[in-house]
C-alpha positions, 0 to 999 in steps of 0.5 A: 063267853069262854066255857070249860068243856073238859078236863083231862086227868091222869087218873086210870078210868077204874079209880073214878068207877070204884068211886061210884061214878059213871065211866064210859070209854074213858069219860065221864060226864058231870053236868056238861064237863067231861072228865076224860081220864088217862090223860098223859101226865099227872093229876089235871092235866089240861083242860078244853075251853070254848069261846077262846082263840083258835090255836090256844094252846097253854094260858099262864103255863095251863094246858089248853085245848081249844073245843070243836064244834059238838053238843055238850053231852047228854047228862048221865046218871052216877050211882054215887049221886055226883050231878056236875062240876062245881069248881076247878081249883088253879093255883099261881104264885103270881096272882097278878100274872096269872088274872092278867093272862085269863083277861086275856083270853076271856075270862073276865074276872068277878070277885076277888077275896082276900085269905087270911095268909093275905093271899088272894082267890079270884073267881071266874065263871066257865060256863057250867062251872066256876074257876076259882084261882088261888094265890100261893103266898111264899111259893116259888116262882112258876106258871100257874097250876091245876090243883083239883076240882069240886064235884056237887053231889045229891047227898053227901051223908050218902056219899060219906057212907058208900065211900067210908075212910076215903072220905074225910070228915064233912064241914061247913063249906065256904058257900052258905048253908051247903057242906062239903068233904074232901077226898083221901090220898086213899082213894089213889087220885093224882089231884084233890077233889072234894064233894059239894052238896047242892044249892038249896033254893 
């Protein structure tokens, strides 16, 4: 089974610890992923996959590294309450490319939705997290894309009252009887993320 280890993003490591995460050495683990910030680039700019071929290097334009042979690390505890990577978020103008070259390296696809713009999302689980690939109706030809990511928290009324005005209103999420709230350009990230509140089982 192909799993996300990391992600790689371009973000300074003190704009994640002003949002009330646990940041150490540059890194910060969420739940088995580990976001390892001042990557080179913009926004996410790759992410570590285990289970796919040795020597991987990009799949449909995104850059991959392949894992080594380590434990997924240790859970760490957030002050502002985040517990692990929901999902990633890729965008393709080519729906069909892009999911014939994630078959190809393992990552089986599980369902597909259609959006209202009759685009497509297609969603794939990664191990700890999902990734959900969405189809840019209109938007010029290109390799697929990293857009943001989701991160779950353990109360999102008491994220929205650390975080204040960088954080956008909160909403019922697509997921039923969770909610979600997405982050402001105000808070200086290169790439959109959002929180999730937990599963309720």
């Amino acid at each position: 089974m192909v799993e996300l280890r990391a992600l790689g993003l371009a973000d300074p490591p003190e704009r994640w610890e002003a949002l009330g995460f646990n940041v150490s050495d540059g890194r910060c683990d969420l739940g088995g992923v580990t976001l390892q910030l001042g990557a080179h680039g913009s926004g996410v700019a790759g992410w570590t996959l285990s289970g796919i071929a040795d020597g991987t290097r990009e799949i449909d334009g995104l850059e991959t590294e392949v894992a080594g042979e380590v434990s997924p690390p240790e859970a760490a505890t957030h002050p502002n309450g985040a517990l692990a990577v929901d999902h990633v978020v890729v965008t393709t103008p080519d729906f069909d490319r892009t999911t014939t070259a994630l078959d190809a390296g393992g990552m089986a696809l599980r369902r597909v939705v259609e959006r209202p713009d009759g685009g497509r999302m297609g969603f794939r689980r990664l191990g700890p997290a999902i990734l959900e690939l969405v189809e840019t109706k209109g938007s010029p030809s290109g390799p697929a894309r990293f857009w943001g990511l989701v991160v779950v928290v353990e109360n999102l009324d008491a994220l929205a009252e650390r975080l204040g005005e960088q954080l956008g209103s909160i909403r019922d999420a697509v997921q039923p009887g969770r909610r979600i709230a997405t982050l402001r350009g105000s808070a200086g990230l290169g790439e959109a993320v959002a929180f999730l509140s937990p599963e309720r089982h």
